[in-house]
KOLVODREN-801452 format. One record per residue: y, x, z of N, C-alpha, C in turn. Coordinates in steps of 0.001 Angstrom, whole numbers, padded with zeros to 6 digits, always signed. Atoms other than C-alpha are relative to their C-alpha. Layout:
N
YXZYXZYXZ
...
***
This chain:
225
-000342-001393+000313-025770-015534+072815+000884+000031-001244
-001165+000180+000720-022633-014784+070779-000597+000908-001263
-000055-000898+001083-023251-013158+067086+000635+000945+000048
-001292-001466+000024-021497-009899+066500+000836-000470-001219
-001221+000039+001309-018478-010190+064426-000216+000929-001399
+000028-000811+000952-018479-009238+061034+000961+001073-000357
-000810-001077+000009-016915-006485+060342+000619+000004-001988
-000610-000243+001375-014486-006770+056602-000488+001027-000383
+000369-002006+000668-015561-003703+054133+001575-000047-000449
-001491-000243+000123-012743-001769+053458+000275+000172-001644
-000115+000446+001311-011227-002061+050061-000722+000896-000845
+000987-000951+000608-013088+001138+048737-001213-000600-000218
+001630+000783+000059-016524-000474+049782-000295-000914-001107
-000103+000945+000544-015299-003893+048287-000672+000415-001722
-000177-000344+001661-014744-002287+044879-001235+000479-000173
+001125-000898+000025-017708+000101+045238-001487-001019-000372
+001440+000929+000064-020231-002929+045879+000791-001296-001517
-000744+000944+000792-017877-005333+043089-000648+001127-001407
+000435-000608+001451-018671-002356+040235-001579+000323-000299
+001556-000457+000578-022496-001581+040813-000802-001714+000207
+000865+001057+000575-022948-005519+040778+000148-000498-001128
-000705-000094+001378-021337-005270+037497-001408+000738-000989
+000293-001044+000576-023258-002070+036321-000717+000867+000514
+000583-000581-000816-025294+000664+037095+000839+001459+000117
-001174-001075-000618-023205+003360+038825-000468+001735+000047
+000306-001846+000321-023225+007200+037904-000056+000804+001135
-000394-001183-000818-023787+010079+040182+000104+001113-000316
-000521-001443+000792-022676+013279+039934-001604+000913-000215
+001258-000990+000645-025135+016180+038524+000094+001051+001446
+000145-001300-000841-026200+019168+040807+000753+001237+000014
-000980-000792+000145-023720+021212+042205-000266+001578+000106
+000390-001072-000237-025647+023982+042903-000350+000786-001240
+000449-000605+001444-026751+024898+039362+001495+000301-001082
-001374-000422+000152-022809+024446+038652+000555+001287+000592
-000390-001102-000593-021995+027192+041013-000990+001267-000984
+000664-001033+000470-024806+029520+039838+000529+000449-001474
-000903-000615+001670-023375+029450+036212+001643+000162+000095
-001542-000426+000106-019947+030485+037273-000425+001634+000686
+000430-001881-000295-021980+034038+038259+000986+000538+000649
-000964-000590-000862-019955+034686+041255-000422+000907+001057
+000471-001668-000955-020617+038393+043295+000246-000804+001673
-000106-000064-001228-020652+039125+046819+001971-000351+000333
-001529-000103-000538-017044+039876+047060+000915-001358-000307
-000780+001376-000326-015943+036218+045525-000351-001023+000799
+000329+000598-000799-017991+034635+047846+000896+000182+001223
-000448-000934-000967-016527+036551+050696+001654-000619+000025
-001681+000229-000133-012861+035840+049693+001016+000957+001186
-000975-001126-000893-009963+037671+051718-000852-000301+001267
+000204+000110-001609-011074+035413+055104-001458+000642+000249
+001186-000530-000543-014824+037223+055390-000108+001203-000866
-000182-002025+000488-013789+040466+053741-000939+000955+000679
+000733-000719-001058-015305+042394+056431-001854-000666+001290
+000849+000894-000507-018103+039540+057265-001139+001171+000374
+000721-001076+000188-021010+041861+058926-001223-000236-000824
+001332+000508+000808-023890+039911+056935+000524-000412-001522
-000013-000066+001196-024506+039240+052979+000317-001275+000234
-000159+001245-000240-023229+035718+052433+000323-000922-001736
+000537+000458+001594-023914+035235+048371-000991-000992-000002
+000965+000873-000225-025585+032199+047935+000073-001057+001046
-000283+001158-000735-024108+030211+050821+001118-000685-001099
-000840+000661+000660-022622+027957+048367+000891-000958+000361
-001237+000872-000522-020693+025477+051078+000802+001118+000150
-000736-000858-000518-019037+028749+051980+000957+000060-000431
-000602-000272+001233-017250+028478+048539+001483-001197+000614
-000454+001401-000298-015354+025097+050265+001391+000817+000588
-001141-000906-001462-013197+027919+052700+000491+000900-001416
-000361-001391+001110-013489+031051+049793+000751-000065-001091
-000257+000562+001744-013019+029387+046284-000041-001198-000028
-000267+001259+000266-011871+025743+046846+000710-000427-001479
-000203+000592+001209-010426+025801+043334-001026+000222-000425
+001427+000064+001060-013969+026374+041810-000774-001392+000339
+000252+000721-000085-015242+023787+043758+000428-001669-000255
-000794+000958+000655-012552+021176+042795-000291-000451-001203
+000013+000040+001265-012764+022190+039389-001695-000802-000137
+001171+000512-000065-016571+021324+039657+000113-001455-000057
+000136+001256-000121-015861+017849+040908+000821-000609-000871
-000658+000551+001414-013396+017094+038534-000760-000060-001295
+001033-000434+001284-015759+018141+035583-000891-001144+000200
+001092+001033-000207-018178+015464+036956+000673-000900-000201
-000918+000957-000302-015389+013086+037726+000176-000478-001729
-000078+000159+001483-014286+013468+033832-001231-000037-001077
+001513+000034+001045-017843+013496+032189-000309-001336+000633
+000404+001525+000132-018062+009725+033517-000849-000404+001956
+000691+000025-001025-019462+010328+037353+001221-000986+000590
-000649+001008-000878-018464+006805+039285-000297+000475+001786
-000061-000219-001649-019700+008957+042801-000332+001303-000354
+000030-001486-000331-019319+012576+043802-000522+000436+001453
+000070-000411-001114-021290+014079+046532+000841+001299+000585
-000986-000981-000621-019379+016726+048755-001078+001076-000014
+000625-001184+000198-020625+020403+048632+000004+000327+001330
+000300-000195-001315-022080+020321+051924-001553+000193+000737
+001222+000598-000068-025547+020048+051598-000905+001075+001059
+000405-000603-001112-025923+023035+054098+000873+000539+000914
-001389+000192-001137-022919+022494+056123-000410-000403+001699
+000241+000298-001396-024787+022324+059286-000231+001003+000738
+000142-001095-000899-024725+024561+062254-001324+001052-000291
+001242-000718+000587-028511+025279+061858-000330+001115-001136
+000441-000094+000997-028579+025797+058321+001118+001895-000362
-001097-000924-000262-025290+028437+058689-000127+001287+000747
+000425-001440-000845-027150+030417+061058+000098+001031-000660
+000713-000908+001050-028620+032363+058302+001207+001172-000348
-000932-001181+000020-025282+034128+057739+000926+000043+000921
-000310-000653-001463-024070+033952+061332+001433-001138+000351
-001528+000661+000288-021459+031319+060222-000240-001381+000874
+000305+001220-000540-022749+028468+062767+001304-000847+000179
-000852+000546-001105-019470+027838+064631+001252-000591-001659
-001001+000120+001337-017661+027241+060422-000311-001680-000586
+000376+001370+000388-019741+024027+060212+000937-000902-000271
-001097+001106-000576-017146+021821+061435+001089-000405-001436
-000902-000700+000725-014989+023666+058927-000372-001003-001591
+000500+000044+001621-016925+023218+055959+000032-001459-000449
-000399+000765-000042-017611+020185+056301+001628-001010-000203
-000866+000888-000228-014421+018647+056945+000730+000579-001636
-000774-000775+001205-012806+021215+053749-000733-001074-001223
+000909+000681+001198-016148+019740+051481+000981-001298+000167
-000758+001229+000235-014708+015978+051888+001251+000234-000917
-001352+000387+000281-011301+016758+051647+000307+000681-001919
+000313-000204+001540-011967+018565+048195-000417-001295-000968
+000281+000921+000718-014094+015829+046776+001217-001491-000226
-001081+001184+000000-011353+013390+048127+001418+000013-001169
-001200+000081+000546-008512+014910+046549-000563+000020-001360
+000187-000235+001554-010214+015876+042980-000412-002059-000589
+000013+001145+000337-011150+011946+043026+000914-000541+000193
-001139+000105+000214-007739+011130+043667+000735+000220-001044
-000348-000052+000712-006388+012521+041201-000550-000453-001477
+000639+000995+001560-008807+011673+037788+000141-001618+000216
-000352+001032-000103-008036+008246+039632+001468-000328-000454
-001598+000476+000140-004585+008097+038994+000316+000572-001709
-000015-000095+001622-005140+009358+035288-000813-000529-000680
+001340+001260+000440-008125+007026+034507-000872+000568-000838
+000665-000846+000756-009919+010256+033294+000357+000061-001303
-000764-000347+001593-007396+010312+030370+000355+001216-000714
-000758-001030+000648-005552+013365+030562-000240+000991+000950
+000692-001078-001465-005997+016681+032937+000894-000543+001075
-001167+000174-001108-004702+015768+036268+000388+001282+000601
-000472-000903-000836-002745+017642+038382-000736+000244+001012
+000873-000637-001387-004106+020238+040517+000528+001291+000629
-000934-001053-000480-002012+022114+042830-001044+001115+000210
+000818-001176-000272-004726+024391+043529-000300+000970-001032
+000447-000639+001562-005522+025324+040039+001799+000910+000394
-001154-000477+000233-001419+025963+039768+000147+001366+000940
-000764-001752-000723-000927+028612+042883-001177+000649-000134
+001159-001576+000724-004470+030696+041408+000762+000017-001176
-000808-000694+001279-002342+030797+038439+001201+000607-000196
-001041-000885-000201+000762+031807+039665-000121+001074+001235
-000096-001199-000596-000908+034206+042189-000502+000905-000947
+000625-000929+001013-002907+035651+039334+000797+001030-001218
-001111-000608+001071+000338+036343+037294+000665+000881+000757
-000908-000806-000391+001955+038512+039936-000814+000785+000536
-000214-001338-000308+001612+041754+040472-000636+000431+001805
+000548-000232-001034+001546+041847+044203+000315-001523+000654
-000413+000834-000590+001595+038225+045475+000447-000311+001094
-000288-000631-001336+001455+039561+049355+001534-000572+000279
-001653-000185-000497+004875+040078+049156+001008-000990-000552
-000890+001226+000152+006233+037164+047823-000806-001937+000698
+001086+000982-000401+003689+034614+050175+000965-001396+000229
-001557+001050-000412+007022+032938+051690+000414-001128-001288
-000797+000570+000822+008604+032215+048653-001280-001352-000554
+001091+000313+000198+005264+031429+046998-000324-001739+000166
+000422+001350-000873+004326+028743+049416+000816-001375-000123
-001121+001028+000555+007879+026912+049316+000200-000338-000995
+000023+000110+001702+007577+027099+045248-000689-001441+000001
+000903+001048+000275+004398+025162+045735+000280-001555+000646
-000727+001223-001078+005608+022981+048221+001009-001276-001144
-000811+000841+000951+008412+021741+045631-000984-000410-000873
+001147+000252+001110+006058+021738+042838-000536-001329+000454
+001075+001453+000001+003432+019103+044455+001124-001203+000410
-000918+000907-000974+006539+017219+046323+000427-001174-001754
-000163+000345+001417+007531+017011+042440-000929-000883-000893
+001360+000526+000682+003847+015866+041001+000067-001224+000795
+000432+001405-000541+003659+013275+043563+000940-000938+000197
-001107+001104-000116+006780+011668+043345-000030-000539-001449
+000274+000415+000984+006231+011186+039285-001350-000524-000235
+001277+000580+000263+002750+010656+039432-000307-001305-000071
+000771-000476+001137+000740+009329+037479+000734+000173-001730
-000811+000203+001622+003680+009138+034298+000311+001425-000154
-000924-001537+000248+004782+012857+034993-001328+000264-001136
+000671-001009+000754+003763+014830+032065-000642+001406+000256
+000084-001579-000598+001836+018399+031807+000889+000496-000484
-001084-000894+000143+004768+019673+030375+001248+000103+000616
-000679+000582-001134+007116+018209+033023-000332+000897+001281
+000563-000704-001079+004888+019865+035458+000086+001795+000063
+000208-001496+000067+004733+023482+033814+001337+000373+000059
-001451+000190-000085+008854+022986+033630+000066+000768+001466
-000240-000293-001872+008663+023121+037325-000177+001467+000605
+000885-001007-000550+006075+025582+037996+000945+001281-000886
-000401-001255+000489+007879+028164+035323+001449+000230+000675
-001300+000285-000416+011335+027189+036566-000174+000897+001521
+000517-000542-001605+009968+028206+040503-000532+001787-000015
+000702-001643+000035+007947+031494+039282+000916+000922-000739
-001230-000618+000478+011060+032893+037490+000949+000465+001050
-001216+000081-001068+013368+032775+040558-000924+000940+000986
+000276-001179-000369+010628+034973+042235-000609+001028-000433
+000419-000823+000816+009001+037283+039749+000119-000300-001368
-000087+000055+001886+010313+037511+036077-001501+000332-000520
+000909-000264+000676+007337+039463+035006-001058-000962+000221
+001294+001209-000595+004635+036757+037126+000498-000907-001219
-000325+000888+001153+007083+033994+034331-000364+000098-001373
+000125-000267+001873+005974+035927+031314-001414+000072+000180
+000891+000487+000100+002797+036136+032128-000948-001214+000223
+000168+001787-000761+002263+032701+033799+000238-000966-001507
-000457+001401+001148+004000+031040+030318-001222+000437-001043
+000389-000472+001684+001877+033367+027827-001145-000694+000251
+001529+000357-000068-001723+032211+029425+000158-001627+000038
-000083+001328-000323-001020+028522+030565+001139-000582-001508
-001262+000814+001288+000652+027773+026874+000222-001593+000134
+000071+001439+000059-000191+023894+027400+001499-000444+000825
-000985+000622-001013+002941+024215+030126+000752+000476-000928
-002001-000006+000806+005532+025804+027510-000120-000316-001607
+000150+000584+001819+004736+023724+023773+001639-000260+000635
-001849+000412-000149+008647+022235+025099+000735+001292-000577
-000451-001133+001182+010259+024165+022018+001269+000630+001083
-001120-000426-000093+013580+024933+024535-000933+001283+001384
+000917-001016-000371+010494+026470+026709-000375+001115-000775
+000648-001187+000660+009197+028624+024115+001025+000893-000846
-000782-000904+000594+012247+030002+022773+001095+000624+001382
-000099-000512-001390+013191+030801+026783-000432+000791+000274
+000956-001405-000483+010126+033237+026983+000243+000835-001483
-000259-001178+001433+010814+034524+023559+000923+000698+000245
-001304-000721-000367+014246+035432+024637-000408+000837+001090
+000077-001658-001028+013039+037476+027599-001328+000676-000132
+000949-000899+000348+010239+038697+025892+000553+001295-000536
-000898-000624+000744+012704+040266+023422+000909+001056+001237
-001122-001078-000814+014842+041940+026475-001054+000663+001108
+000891-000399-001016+011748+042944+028450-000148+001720-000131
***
């Protein structure tokens, strides 16, 4: 009778089992007690896509994976940068069953697959900065340049293609691009479709305009505003 072939681990594994025979390996903290202290209502749960949901759905905290994927990012990053060598995915009631409860069975699939791809990308990135410096996070960037305009609706088009350049931009410099390299971009893009979204976008996110030919750019159309 023939053995079964071994099967190689894949280079993730390798490393994974190479550092906890090294050391003893961190896991992340509880994400659920993270969510609860960001005191988020019905209606941010809800987000635009279950606006009209007919049941209460506060407290499904995978829900947040579809609603508020930058909160949940931000979460795993926060772990990621406080020294966590493994991040579980915010899924822990991502199952049909468990979904019943607010009618959301058939979103499983959903959630799931969103939870991963969150944890994947926020560990992607503190990987490629070696938890040095903030990484880039396109998600963070378009809640900050939808938050600066007025009516974002109506500029979704542009919006989208902004961001599009933007990350095309981050990931072709990455990991040497600077954050001020990056906010270059992002102010450069949100100017060309809302002046006023540029003045408020530069005044809150100052870390993107310290570049003195930046800050005497918004001074000048502060002055003609």
């Amino acid at each position: 009778m023939s053995s079964r072939p071994k099967i190689a681990p894949s280079p993730a594994e390798a490393e994974l089992r190479r550092a906890a025979a090294e050391r003893i390996l961190v896991l992340d903290g509880a994400m659920g007690t993270m969510i609860q202290e960001m005191g988020l209502d019905e209606d941010e749960f809800r987000g635009a896509r279950y606006d009209a949901w007919n049941r209460e759905v506060r407290g499904n905290n995978d829900l947040l994976n579809l609603t508020r994927p930058d909160a949940i990012h931000d979460i795993h990053i926060a772990y990621l940068r406080a020294g966590a060598d493994i991040i579980a995915t915010n899924t822990f009631s991502s199952t049909a069953i468990a979904q019943a409860d607010y009618g959301l069975s058939e979103a499983a699939y959903e959630l799931n697959r969103e939870g991963a791809a969150l944890a994947r990308h926020a560990a992607d990135l503190v990987r490629k900065r070696d938890g040095r410096t903030e990484p880039f996070d396109i998600a963070k960037v378009r809640l900050g340049m939808v938050r600066a305009m007025a009516d974002p609706e109506s500029h979704a088009a542009a919006l989208d293609a902004a961001l599009a350049r933007i990350e095309a931009f981050a990931e072709e410099h990455s990991p040497e691009v600077a954050t001020e390299e990056i906010g270059r971009q992002v102010l450069a893009e949100l100017r060309h479709i809302d002046e006023a979204a540029y003045l408020r976008f530069a005044s809150v996110y100052k870390n993107f305009s310290e570049a003195s030919d930046f800050s005497r750019e918004v001074e000048s159309l502060e002055k003609r505003r």
